[in-house]
C-alpha positions as CSV (number, residue, x, y, z in Angstrom):
1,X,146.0,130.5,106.8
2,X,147.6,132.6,109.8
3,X,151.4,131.6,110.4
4,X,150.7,130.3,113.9
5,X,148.0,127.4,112.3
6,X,150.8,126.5,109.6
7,X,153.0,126.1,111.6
8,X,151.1,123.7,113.9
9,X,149.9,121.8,110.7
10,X,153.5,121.4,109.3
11,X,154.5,120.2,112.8
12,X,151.4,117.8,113.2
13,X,152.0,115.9,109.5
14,X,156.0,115.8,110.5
15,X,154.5,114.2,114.0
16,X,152.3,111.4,112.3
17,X,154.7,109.0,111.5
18,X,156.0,108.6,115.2
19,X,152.1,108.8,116.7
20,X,151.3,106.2,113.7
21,X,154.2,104.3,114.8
22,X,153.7,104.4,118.6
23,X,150.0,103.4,118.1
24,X,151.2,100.5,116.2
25,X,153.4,99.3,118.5
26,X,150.8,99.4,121.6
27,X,148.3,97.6,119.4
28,X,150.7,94.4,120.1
29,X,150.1,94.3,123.5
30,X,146.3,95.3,122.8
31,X,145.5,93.1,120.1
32,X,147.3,89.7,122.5
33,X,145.3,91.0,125.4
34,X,141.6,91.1,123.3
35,X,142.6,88.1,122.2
36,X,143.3,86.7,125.4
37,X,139.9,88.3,127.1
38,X,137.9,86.4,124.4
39,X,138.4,82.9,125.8
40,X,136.2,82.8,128.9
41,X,137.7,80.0,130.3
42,X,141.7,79.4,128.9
43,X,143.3,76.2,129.9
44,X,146.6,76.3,131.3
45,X,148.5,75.8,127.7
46,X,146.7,78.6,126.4
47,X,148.0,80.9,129.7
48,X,151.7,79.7,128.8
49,X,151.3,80.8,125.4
50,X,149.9,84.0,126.4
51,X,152.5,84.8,128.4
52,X,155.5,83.5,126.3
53,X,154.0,86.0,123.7
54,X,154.0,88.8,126.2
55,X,157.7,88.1,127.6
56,X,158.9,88.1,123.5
57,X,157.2,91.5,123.2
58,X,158.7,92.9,126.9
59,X,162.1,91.6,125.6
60,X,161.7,93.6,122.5
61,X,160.4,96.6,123.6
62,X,163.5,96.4,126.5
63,X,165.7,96.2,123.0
64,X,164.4,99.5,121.7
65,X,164.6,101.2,124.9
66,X,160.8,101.9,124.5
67,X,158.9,102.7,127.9
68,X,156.2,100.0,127.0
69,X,158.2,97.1,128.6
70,X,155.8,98.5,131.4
71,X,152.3,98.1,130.1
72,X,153.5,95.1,129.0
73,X,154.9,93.8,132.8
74,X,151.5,95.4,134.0
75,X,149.5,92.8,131.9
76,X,151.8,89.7,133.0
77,X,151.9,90.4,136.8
78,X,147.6,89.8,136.0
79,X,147.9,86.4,134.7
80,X,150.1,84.2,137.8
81,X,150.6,80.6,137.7
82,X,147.9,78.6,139.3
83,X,147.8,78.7,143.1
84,X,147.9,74.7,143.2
85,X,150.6,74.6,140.6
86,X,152.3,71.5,141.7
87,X,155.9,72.6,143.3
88,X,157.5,69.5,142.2
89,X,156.9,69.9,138.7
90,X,157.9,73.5,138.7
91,X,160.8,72.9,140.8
92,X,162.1,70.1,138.1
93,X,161.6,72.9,135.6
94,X,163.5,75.2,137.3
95,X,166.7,73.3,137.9
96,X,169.6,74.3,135.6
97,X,171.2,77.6,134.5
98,X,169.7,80.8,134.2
99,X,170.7,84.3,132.9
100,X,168.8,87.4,134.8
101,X,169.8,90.6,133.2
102,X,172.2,91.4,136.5
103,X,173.4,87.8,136.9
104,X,173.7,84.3,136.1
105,X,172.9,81.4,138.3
106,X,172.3,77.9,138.9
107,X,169.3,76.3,140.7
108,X,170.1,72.8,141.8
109,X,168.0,69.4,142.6
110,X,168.8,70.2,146.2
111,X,167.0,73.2,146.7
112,X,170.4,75.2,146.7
113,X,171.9,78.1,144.1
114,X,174.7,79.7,143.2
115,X,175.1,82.6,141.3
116,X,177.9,82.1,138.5
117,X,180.5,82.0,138.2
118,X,180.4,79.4,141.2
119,X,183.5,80.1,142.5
120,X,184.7,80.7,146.5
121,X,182.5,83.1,148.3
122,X,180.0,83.2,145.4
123,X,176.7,84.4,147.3
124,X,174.8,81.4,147.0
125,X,171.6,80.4,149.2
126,X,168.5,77.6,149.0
127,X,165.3,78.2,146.8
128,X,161.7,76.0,147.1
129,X,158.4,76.1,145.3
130,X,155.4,75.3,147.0
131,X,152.4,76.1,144.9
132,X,152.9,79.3,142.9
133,X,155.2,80.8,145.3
134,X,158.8,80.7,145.3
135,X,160.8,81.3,148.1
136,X,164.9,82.0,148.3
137,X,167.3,82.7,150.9
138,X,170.7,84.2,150.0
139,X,174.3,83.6,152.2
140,X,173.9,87.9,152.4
141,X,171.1,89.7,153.8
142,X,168.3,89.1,155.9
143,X,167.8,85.5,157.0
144,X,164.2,85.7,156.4
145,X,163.0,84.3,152.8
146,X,162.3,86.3,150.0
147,X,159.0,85.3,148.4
148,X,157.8,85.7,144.8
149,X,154.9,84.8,142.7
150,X,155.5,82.5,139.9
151,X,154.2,83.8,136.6
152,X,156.0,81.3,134.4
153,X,158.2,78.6,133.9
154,X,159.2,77.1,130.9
155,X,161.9,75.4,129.5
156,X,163.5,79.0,128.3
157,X,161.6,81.2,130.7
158,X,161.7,81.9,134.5
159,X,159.2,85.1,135.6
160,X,158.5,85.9,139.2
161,X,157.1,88.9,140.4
162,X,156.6,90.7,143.8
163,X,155.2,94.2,144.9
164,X,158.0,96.0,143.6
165,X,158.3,94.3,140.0
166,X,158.5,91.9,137.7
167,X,161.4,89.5,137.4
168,X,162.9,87.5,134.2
169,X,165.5,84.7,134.1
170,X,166.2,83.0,130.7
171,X,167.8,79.6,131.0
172,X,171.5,79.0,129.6
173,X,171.3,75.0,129.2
């Protein structure tokens, strides 16, 4: 055996455990997402599980600072809430306290938020859901609403996305 071959079989057994581990950490998303594919037609339940799976996985691989977070924000922006999601009901789920990783804030019955801590000249603004969109307004910026699709609410989860990303709010209370 030449050096030059050794030397790229040492390097390729010392490189199998990372491959071995990277392929094993994909396979989550793939193996969720062939399971997924399977049901032809999945009810909504079925959806929210989907997707609370995915978010658990997108938090983790955030955690280990793994680049995967966006294959795994690829496969959610796919799978939106229903166009005729009823606004009222998501609205009711949305209400409360909710941690983004920039900021916390607090959605209110009114259609009004604040981010926290709510103290004088906090910016704050107005938020409404009609359908699967949701629509905000800050007291800085442009006057014009920003809209977002709603992925997913839950009673921990709060995932919107738009053209540049994908968005996650976790709730506090």
């Amino acid at each position: 055996m030449k050096r030059r071959d050794f030397i790229a079989a040492v390097g390729a057994v010392a490189a199998w455990p990372f491959v071995a581990r990277a392929r094993q950490s994909t396979s989550g998303l793939e193996e969720a997402k062939r399971r997924f594919d399977k049901i032809s037609h999945p009810s909504e339940a079925v959806r929210t599980d989907y997707l609370t799976r995915l978010v658990r996985m997108r938090e983790e691989k955030a955690r280990q600072k793994s680049d995967e977070w966006k294959a795994i924000d690829n496969e959610i922006r796919e799978h939106p809430a229903p166009k005729d999601s009823d606004g009222k009901v998501l609205s009711g789920r949305l209400v409360g306290k909710w941690s983004s990783p920039r900021h916390d804030y607090l959605y209110r019955r009114d259609g009004s938020w604040t981010m926290l801590p709510a103290d004088e000249g906090t910016t704050h603004g107005t938020w409404r859901i009609e359908g699967n969109q949701f629509f905000t307004t800050a007291s800085i910026g442009p006057p014009d609403p920003a809209q977002y699709t709603i992925i997913l609410i839950t009673k921990k989860d709060f995932v919107i996305a738009d053209q540049a990303g994908v968005f996650y709010e976790t709730r506090l209370n």
